[in-house]
ZAMARGU-4260 file (C-alpha; in steps of 0.2 Angstrom, whole numbers, plus 5000, padded with zeros to 4 digits):
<rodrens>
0) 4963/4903/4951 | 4948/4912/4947 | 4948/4931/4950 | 4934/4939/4959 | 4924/4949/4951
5) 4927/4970/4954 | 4916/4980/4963 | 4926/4996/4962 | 4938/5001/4951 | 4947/5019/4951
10) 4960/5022/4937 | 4972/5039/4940 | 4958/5048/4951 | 4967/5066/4955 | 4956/5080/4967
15) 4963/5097/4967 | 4958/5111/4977 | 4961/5125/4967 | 4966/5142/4980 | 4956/5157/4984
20) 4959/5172/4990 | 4979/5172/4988 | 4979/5153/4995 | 4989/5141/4985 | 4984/5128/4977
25) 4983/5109/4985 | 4983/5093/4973 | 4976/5082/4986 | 4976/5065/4976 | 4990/5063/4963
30) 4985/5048/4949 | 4980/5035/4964 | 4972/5018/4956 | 4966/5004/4965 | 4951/4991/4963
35) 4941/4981/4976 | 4935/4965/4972 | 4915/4958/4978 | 4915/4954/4998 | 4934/4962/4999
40) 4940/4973/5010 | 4954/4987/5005 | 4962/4993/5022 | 4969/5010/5013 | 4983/5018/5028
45) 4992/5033/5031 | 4993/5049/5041 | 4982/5062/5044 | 4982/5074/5031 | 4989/5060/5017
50) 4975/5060/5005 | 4965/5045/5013 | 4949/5053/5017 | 4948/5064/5000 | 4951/5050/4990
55) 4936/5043/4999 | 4925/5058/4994 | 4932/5060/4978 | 4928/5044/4971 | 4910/5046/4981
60) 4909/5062/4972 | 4906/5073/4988 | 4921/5082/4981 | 4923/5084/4961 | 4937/5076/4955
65) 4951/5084/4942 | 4952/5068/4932 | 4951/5050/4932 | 4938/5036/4931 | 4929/5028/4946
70) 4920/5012/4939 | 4906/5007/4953 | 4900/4988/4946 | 4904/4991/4930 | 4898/5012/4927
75) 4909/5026/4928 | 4902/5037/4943 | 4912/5053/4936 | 4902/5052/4919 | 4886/5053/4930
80) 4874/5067/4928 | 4867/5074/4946 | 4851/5062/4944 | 4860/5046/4939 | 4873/5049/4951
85) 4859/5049/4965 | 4852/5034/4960 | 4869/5026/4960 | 4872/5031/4975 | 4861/5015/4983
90) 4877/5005/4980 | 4889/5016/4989 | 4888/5020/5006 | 4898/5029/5019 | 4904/5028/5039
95) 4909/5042/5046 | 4923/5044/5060 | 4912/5054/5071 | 4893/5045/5073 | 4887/5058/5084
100) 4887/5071/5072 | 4882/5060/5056 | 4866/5057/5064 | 4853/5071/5066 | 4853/5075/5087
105) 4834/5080/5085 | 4827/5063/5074 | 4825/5046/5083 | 4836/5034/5077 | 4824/5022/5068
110) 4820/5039/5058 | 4840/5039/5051 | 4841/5024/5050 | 4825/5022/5038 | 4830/5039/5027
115) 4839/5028/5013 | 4825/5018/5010 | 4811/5033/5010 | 4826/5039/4996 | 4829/5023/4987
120) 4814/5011/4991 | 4796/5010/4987 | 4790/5003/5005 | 4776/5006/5014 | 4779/5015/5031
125) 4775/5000/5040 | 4786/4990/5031 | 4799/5003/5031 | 4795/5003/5051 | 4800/4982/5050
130) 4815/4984/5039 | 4823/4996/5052 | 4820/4986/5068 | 4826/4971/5058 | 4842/4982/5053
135) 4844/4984/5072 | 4844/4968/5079 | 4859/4962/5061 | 4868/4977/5071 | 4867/4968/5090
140) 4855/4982/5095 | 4838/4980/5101 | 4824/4985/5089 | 4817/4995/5105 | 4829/5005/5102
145) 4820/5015/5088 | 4812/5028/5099 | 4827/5035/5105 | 4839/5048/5102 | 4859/5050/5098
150) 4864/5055/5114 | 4857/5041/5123 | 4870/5030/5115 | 4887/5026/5118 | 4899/5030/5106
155) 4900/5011/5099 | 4882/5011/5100 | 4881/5026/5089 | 4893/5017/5076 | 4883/5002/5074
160) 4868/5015/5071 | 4876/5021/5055 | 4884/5005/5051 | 4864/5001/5051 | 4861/5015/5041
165) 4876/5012/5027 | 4868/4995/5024 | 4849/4999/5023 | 4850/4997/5005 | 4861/4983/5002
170) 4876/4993/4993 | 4889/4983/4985 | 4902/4996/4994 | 4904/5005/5010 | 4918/5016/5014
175) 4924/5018/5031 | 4931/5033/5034 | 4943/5031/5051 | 4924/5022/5057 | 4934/5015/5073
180) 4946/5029/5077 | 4937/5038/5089 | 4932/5024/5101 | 4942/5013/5114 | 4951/4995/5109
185) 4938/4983/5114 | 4925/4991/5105 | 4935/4994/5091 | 4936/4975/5089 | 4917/4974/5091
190) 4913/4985/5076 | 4926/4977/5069 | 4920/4960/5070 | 4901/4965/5067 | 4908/4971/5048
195) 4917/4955/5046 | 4901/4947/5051 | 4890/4960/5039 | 4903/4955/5025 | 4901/4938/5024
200) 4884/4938/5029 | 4878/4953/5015 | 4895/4949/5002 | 4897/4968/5005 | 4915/4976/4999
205) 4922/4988/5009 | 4936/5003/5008 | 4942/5003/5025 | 4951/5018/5031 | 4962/5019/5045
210) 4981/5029/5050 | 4983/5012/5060 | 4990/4998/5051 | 4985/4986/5067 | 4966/4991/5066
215) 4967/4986/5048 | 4976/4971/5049 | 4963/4958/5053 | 4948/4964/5042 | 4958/4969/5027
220) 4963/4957/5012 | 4974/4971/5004 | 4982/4983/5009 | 4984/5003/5000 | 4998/5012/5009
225) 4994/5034/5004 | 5008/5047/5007 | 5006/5065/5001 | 4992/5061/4991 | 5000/5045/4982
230) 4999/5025/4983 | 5016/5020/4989 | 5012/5001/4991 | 5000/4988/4990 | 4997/4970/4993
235) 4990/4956/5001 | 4988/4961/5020 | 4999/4947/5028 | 5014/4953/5014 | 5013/4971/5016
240) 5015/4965/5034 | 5026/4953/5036 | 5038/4959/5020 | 5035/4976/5018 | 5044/4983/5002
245) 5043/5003/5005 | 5052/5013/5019 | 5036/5020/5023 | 5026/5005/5025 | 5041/4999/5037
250) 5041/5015/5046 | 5022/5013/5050 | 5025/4997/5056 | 5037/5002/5067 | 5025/5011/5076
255) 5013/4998/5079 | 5013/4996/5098 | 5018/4980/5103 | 5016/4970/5119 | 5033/4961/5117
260) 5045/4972/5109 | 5054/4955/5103 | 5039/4952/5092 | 5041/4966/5085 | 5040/4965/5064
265) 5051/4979/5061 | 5064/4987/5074 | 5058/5004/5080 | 5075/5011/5071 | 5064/5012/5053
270) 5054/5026/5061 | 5057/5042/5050 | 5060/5058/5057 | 5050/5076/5053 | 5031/5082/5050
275) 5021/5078/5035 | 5028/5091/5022 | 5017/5105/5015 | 5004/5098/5002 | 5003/5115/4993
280) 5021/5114/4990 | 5027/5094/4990 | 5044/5087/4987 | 5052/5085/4969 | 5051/5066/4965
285) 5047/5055/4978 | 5036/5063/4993 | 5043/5053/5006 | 5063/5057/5003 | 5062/5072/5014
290) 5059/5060/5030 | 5066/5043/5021 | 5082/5035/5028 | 5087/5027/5013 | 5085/5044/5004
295) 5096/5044/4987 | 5099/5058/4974 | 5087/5050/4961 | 5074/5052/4972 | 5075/5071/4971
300) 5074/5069/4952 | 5056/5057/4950 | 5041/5048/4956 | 5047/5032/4956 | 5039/5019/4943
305) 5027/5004/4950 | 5036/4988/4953 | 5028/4972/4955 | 5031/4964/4973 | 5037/4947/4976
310) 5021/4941/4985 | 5008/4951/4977 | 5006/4970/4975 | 5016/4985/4967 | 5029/4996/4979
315) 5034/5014/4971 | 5052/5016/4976 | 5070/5019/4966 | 5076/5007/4981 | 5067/4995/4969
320) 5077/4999/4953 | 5093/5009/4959 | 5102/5008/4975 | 5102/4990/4979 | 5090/4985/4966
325) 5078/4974/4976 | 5066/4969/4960 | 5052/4968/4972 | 5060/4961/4986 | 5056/4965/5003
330) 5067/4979/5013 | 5065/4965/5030 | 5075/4951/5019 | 5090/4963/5018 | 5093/4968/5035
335) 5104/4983/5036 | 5120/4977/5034 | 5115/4978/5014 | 5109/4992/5011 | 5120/5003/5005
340) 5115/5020/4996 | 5123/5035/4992 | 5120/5049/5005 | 5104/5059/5002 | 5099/5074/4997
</rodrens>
């Protein structure tokens, strides 16, 4: 099987925000490594306030990074100066969670739209004027549309706007940063299906951030589970769903809403307990023990080691290695009645 060819690859990015003014220190992304592949998506999951959106801006650059490589098409964006990085920036493009206040409330819409190619393209304002109204209509909006303003729009509205905007230039990448949180269901499945549609259409890879494994289920061919500033798991999309490998993956889909409980694909009983833990001051070992029901005393004592998944992907987890020793397996597989650890600590 032939594999397809990478569009992004980041290798042990860490962002640390050092402390000021007697606040501590916070290392936001701890040695996190994943790759997207041309015309993927990577759905990367987790709860507010575990590191997805930094990761975002670290490897854009919108934050410095401590350490690491980010490879965009072959170049290392954090060996950039200023001027190439701004010029590389054509192939990476960003969705914000809020559309309303990424777009200037005083400019017309055609105006923000059009600003990447007056930055990266040598076009005529009339053809500028064309390339936008066409970007409108590949969006489902009307090319009328270009004389007006952001509050005019409905929220959805608004998001195909920037959606517009990211793909003016034709980047090979464009992150999403929580791009369907802030809007109801339905539309959330439109802008969902217009960047399936985009994707296909353009070949467009994207890094799709969510803290809802349902959102990302349909659009994502991997998945990237985030905790505390680490990846946890990741894999195909249908595995990490159907046999998650990591207590935290479980636990998120345990929270998934379903219609009918009995179709459930985890019982509600692997939700974990507690609040996020301070990211100044994180758990020895593992993060997740301190709300992990499997919790053993090893997991006090070291990050866990990547191993490979039956399936496809890599899980970080001593339930892997010590306790049962699942090798990869899933925790689903098992059922309860197997798993017996040592109690935690």
């Amino acid at each position: 099987m032939t594999e397809v060819p990478r569009t992004l690859e980041v290798e042990d990015l860490n962002v640390v925000f050092k402390g000021r003014r007697g606040l501590p220190t916070v290392h936001a992304v701890r040695d996190v490594s994943f790759h997207i592949g041309k015309g993927e998506t990577l759905g990367l999951v987790g709860e507010s306030g575990s590191g997805k959106s930094t990761t975002a801006r670290g490897l854009m650059r919108l934050v410095e990074p401590a350490s690491g490589s980010v490879r965009l098409n072959g170049r290392d964006l954090t060996r950039m100066s200023r001027g190439e990085l701004r010029r590389a920036r054509r192939d990476i493009q960003m969705v914000f969670q809020d559309p309303y206040s990424s777009l200037n409330p005083s400019r017309v819409i055609g105006l923000s739209i059009g600003e990447p190619l007056e930055v990266h393209e040598d076009l005529t304002a009339s053809d500028r004027n064309e390339r936008v109204r066409e970007l409108l209509r590949k969006v489902k909006l009307s090319p009328d549309f270009y004389e007006r303003y952001p509050y005019e729009f409905s929220g959805g509205q608004r998001q195909r706007i920037a959606i517009a905007r990211a793909i003016a230039v034709n980047p090979s990448l464009v992150v999403c940063d929580e791009a369907v949180s802030a809007l109801d269901v339905s539309t959330q499945n439109e802008i969902i299906n217009l960047l399936e549609d985009l994707r296909e259409e353009l070949g467009t890879s994207y890094l799709f951030i969510a803290h809802d494994l349902a959102v990302v289920r349909h659009i994502s061919n991997r998945i990237a589970v985030m905790y505390l500033g680490r990846l946890l798991e990741e894999g195909p999309a249908e595995r990490v769903f159907t046999q998650p490998a990591h207590p935290y993956t479980q636990a998120l889909l345990a929270a998934v809403p379903s219609p009918d409980p009995s179709q459930r694909l985890v019982d509600r009983a692997a939700l974990f307990t507690g609040e996020l833990p301070d990211p100044s001051d994180p758990p020895s070992g593992c993060p997740f023990r301190t709300r992990c029901r499997h919790v053993m005393e090893v997991c006090a004592q070291s990050m866990p080691e990547a191993t490979p998944v039956d399936g496809g992907g890599a899980v970080r987890c001593h339930l892997q290695s010590s306790g049962p020793a699942l090798a990869g397996r899933s925790l689903v597989d098992l059922g309860e009645s197997t798993v017996n650890l040592e109690p935690g600590h």
